[in-house]
N, C-alpha and C positions, 0 to 999 in steps of 0.2 A: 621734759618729763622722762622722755628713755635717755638712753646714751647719744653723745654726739653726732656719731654714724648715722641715725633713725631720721636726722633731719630731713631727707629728701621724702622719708613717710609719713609722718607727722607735721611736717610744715616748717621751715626758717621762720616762721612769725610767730612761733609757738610764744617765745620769752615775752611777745605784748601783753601776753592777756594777763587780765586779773588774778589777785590770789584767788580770790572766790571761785573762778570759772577752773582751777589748774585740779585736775586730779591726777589718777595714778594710770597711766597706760592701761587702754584694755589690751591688752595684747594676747592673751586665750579667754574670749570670752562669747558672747551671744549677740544675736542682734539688737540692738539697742529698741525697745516699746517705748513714743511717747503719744502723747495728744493728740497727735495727727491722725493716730484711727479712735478717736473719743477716749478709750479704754485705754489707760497710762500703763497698765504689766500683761504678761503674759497670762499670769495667773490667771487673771480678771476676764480676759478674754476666752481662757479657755473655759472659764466657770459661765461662761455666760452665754455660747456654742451648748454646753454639753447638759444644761439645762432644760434646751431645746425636744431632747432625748430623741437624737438622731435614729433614723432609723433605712435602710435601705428604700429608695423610692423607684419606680420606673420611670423610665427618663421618656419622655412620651413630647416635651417641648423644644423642637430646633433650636439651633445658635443663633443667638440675638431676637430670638419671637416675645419676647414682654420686656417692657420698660421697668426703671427703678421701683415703681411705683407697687408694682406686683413682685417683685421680690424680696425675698424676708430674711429675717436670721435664722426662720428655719429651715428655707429652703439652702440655706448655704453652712447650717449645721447637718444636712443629710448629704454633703460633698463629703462630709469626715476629714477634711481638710484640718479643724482645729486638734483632732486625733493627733497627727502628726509636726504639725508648725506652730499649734500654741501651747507647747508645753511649757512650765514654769522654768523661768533662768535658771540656773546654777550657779552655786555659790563663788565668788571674787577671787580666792586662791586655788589657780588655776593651774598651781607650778605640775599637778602629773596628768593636766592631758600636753603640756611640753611634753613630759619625758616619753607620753607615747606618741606622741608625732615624730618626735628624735632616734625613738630607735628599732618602731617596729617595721614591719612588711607588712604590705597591703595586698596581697595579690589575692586574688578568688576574693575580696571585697569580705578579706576577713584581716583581722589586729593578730600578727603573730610576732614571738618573740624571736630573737638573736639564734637562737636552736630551735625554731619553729615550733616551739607550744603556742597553742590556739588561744588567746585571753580575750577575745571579742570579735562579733560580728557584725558587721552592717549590709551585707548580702539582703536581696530585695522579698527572698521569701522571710527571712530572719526577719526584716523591718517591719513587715506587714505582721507577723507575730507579735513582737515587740507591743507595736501601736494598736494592734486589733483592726486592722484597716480591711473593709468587704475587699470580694473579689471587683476589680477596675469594671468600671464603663466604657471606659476612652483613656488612649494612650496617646504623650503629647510628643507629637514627632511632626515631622511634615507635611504629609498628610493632614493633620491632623488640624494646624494650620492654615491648609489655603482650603478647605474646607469652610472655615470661617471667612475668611479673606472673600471668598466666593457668594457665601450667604453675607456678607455685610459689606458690597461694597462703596455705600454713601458711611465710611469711619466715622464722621461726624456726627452723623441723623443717629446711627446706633449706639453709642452712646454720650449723647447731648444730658440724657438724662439722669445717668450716672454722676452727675458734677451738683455738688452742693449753690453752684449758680447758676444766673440765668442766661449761662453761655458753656458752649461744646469744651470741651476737654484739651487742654494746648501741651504739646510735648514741646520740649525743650530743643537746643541743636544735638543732644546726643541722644533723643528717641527716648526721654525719660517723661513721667508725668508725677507730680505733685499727689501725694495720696492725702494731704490736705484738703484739695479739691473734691474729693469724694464723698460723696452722701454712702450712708449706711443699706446695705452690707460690704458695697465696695470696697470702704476703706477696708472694710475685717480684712476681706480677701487677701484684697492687695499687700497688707501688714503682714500677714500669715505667706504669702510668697516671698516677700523681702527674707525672711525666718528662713522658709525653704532653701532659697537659692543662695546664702551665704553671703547678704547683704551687711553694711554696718550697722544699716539704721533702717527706721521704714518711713524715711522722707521722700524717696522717691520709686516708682515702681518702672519696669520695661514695659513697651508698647508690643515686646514678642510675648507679654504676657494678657494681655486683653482678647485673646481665645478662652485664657484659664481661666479670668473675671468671671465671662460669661457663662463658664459651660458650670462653676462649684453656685452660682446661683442659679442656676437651672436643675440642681440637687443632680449633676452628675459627680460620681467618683472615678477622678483622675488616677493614674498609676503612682500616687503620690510618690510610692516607696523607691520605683525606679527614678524618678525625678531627684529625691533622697541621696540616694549612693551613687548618681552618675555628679553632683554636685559635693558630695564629698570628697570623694576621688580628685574632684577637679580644683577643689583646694586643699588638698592634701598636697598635692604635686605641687602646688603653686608654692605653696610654705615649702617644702624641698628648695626649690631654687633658687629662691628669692633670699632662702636664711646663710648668712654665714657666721658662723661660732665662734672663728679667729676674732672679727671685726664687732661681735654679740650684735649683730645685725637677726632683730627676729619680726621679720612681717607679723600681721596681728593678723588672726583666725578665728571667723565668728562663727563655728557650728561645735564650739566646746560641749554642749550638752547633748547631742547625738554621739560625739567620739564617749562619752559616759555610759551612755544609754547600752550602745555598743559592747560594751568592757563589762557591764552589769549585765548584761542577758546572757554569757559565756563565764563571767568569772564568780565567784562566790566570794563573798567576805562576812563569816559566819561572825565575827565578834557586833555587828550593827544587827541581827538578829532576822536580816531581812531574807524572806520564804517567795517571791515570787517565781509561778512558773509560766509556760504559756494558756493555761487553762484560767488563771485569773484573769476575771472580768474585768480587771481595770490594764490601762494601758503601762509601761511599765515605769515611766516615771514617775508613779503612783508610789513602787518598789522602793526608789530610793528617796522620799521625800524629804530625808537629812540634807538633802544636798541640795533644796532649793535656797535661791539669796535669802526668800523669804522668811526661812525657817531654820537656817545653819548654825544662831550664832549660840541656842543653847547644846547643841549636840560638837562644837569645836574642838575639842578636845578626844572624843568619839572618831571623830571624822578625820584629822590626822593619826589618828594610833591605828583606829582598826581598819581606814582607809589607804592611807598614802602610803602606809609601811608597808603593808601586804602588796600592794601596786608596784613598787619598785623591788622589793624581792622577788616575784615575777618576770617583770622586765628584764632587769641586770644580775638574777642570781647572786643577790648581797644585799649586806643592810641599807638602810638610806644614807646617807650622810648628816649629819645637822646641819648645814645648807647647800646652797649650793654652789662650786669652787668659782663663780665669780663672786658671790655676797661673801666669801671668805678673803680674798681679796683684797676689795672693796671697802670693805669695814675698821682693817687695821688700823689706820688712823685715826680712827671714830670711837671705837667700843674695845670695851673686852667681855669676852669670851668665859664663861661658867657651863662648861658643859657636864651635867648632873646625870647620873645613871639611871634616872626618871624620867627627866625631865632639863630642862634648858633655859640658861636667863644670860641676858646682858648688860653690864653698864656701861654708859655716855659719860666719858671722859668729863668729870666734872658735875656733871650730876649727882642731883640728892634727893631725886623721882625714884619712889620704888620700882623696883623695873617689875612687869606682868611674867608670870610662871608660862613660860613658852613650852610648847611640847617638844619631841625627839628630835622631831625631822622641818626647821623651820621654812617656812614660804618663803619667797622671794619681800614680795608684797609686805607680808607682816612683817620681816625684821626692820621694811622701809616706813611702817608705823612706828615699830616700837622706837624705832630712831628719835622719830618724831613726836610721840610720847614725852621719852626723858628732856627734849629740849624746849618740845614748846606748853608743854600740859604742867599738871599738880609739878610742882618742887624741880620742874625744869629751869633753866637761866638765858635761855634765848631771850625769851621775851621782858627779863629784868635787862638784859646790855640792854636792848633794842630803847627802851624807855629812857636807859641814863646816855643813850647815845655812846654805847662805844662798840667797841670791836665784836661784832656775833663771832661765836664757836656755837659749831662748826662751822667750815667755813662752805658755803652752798653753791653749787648745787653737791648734794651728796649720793654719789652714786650707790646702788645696793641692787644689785646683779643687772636684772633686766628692766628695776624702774630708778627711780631718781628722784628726790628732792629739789626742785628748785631753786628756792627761796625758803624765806621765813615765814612770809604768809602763807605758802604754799602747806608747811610743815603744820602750821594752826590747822589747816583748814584738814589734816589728815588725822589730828588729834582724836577728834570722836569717830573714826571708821575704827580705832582698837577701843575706845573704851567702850563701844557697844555690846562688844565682846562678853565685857562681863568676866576678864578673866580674873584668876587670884593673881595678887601681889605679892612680892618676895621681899621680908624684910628679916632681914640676918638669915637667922635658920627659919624654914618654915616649921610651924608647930605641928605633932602628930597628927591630931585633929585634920587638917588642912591635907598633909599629903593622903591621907586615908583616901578624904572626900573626893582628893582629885587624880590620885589610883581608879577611884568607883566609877568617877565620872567621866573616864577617858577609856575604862575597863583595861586598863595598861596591862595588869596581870595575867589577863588572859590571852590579849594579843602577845606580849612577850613570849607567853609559852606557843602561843603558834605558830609562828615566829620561827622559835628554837625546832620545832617539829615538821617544818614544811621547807 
């Protein structure tokens, strides 16, 4: 799935698996939501928290004083906990929270560029702005811990009950527990900490965290926001060390959509239209809802022009590139190259797939669909050899920067991650008509002049 290097992160048993199971490297993405806390997105969860209509409670109940039984969704909607850790994913092309992990400073727990202009915060009064988070109850530190440790020390008897069976709670040999096992609201909890602390997934929770089970269903509000930036930081640095650019060795990095969050409470990007300030009632990834998975794929074109271009003139003080110089690379062998004063397309050697109207500054990720578009989709010929049995072109795995094509099943199974898209197709010259619409719909003309003006 990545480059060869990535094996010892991704797994040497990677090439077993199925076409069906192969996707595209998360490698700047979220924690992964599934059924293990009932509620399969983030979204879903936070709609389902804020419904509750949280409100500040007095915390008047000891650690560990009521069983499952008495605790609710709304006592674990007035943690405010889903304020901050169930916000909705963010969208799959992830290529500029790389480029702000690659080249900003982080110090004083702020995003500053290469000549120290300020483009975003995650500083702890900043976050609690951001999210709208009350003033804390309890701060999770050591204290804070054998505090608990001290009111509960039958771990078993407290909570037995917390486990959707008819048996106490079992950790693993690395001190982890199964949030499968959790009857409701636990599993929220636990899912929404997986979120916090920079987990992959919320299959498994820590047992240094059944203080914070207890205390966001006992309606206390945790320092969530210091929990927040002491955990970003902590992999922030980790992605520092771990990444080397020679070898495109790049660890994967699940708190993409707080480094956003971050960027958008400090930066402005006047072409998406969006006005939040801290006095909006809603919390702020409310601000940029273009950018949830959920909701990205009719504002695509929006969201590169008046997003990623502005984002990297900031950063590096210049234009974007049209990709990036390893999918530049990468590609020769593969494609050529049409780069349009609009806009951007490319054809697959051999192909006779209208190629999709790609915007300025292309993804990683998308150029590794559009690959896969022209060879395995409408008027591609992958999967005609594949039928008469001869030789496939290209030949696979095909690299394109930081993800990779596999195989050929693999290339099938990425087909409809671009045509969901919805993008227009380029066939000879586009018609007036067409590029007007997709001038309107990307507001290219505006961002270009701002662009030119900033």
């Amino acid at each position: 799935m990545i480059q060869s290097n990535m094996e010892d992160i991704m797994g040497k048993k990677s090439k077993a698996l199925s076409s069906e199971e192969k996707e595209m490297a998360p490698l700047y993405t979220d924690t992964t939501c599934n059924r293990d806390a009932v509620i399969a997105t983030w979204e879903g969860m936070y709609n389902l928290l804020e419904e509750e209509n949280p409100k500040v409670m007095e915390v008047i109940a000891t650690t560990g004083s009521h069983s499952s039984s008495k605790a609710s969704i709304t006592e674990l909607s007035c943690s405010f906990l889903h304020q901050i850790a169930a916000r909705p994913k963010i969208l799959p092309y992830t290529d500029m929270v790389k480029w702000i992990l690659d080249s900003v400073d982080i110090r004083n727990r702020q995003f500053k560029t290469q000549d120290q202009g300020l483009i975003g915060s995650f500083a702890a009064q900043d976050l609690k702005l951001m999210y709208h988070l009350p003033k804390p109850q309890a701060t999770y530190n050591k204290k804070f811990m054998e505090k608990f440790a001290k009111e509960n020390q039958d771990l078993a008897e407290t909570t037995k009950d917390w486990s959707r069976r008819d048996e106490p709670l079992k950790k693993d040999k690395h001190g982890m527990y199964s949030i499968g096992s959790l009857t409701s609201p636990y599993c929220f909890a636990a899912a929404m900490l997986c979120r916090l602390f920079g987990m992959p997934d919320i299959n498994k929770f820590s047992s240094e965290w059944l203080p914070l089970l207890d205390a966001t269903t006992n309606v206390t509000i945790v320092d969530w926001a210091k929990i927040l930036f002491d955990n970003l930081v902590t992999a922030i640095v980790n992605y520092w060390s771990k990444r080397t650019i020679s070898q495109r060795i790049y660890p994967p990095f699940y708190l993409s959509t707080y480094v956003m969050d971050a960027i958008c409470y400090v930066s402005k990007f006047p072409v998406m239209g969006w006005k939040w300030t801290t006095q909006d009632p809603l919390p702020i990834h409310i601000y940029h809802k273009e950018l949830w998975d959920s909701k990205f794929a009719p504002h695509f074109y929006q969201i590169c022009h008046g997003i990623m271009l502005p984002l990297y003139k900031m950063l590096y003080d210049k234009d974007a590139p049209r990709c990036s110089p390893e999918v530049e690379v990468d590609i020769i062998p593969v494609v050529r190259w049409f780069k349009k004063e609009l806009f951007t397309y490319v054809r697959v050697f051999g192909s006779s797939a209208s190629p999709h109207v790609l915007p300025l500054c292309v993804p990683d990720k998308l150029m590794a669909r559009e690959i896969a578009y022209q060879t395995g989709g409408e008027g591609g010929f992958t999967k005609h050899l594949k039928d008469k049995k001869k030789a496939i072109w290209p030949q696979f795995p095909v690299a394109c920067g930081a993800f990779s094509l596999f195989d050929v099943g693999h290339a099938f199974t990425e087909v409809k991650n671009i045509t969901c898209l919805q993008l227009f197709k380029f066939s000879g010259s586009l018609p007036r008509f067409m590029m007007v619409s997709f001038i309107r719909k990307g507001n290219l003309s505006t961002i270009l002049t701002f662009l030119n003006f900033n």
